[in-house]
Steps between C-alpha positions, in 0.01 A plus 500: 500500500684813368428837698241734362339835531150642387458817383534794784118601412420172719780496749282627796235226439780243559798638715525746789689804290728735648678806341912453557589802280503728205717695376302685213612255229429123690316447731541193792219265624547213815223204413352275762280212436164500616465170475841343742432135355731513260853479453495884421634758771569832310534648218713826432398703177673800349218631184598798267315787577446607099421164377359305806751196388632265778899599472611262788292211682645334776339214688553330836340225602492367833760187453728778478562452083535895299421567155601855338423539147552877323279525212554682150178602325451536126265582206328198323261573245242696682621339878759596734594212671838336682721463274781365694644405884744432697528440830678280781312203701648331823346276777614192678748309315492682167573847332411599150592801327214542173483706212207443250429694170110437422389451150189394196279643723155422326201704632124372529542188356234266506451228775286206481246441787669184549749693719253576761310167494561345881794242450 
């Protein structure tokens, strides 16, 4: 299960948000789960104050394991989406240092109902 992050428009329905800081260009949020039944403990995220993007995510979780990923945002076609990452990863008994270029992104394709049929 790879660490993840809706949208800030829905943060307050599903963590406990605090302000850290903001320095007129980024600003700083602290993220608490609501729900404490997961492996979640916090997440830290700095969002550009022009664009709204997500420049840095980092996540702790309460084995003690970090993820930090930086993202890079770019134009394609009509979307501006992540274009690439990198990042660093560490918890017991590994480290992992990642850097990911995303690609062929294909918007609004179709899906068949068969994907949401109960398996």
């Amino acid at each position: 299960d790879s660490p993840s992050i809706a949208p800030p428009a829905v943060w307050g329905h599903d963590y406990h948000v605090t302000l850290v800081s903001d320095d007129g260009s980024a600003t700083s949020f602290h993220l608490v789960p609501r729900d404490t039944t997961g492996p979640l403990a916090s997440i830290d995220v700095t969002l550009d104050d022009a664009t709204g993007e997500m420049t840095q995510v980092h996540f702790v979780n309460t084995n003690g394991s970090e993820t930090t990923t930086q993202q890079t945002y770019g134009q394609v076609g009509r979307h501006m989406v992540v274009v690439s990452q990198t990042g660093k990863s560490h918890g017991a008994g590994y480290k992992a240092d990642v850097d990911t270029t995303f690609t062929n992104y294909r918007f609004n394709v179709p899906v068949p109902g068969s994907v949401f049929a109960p398996h």
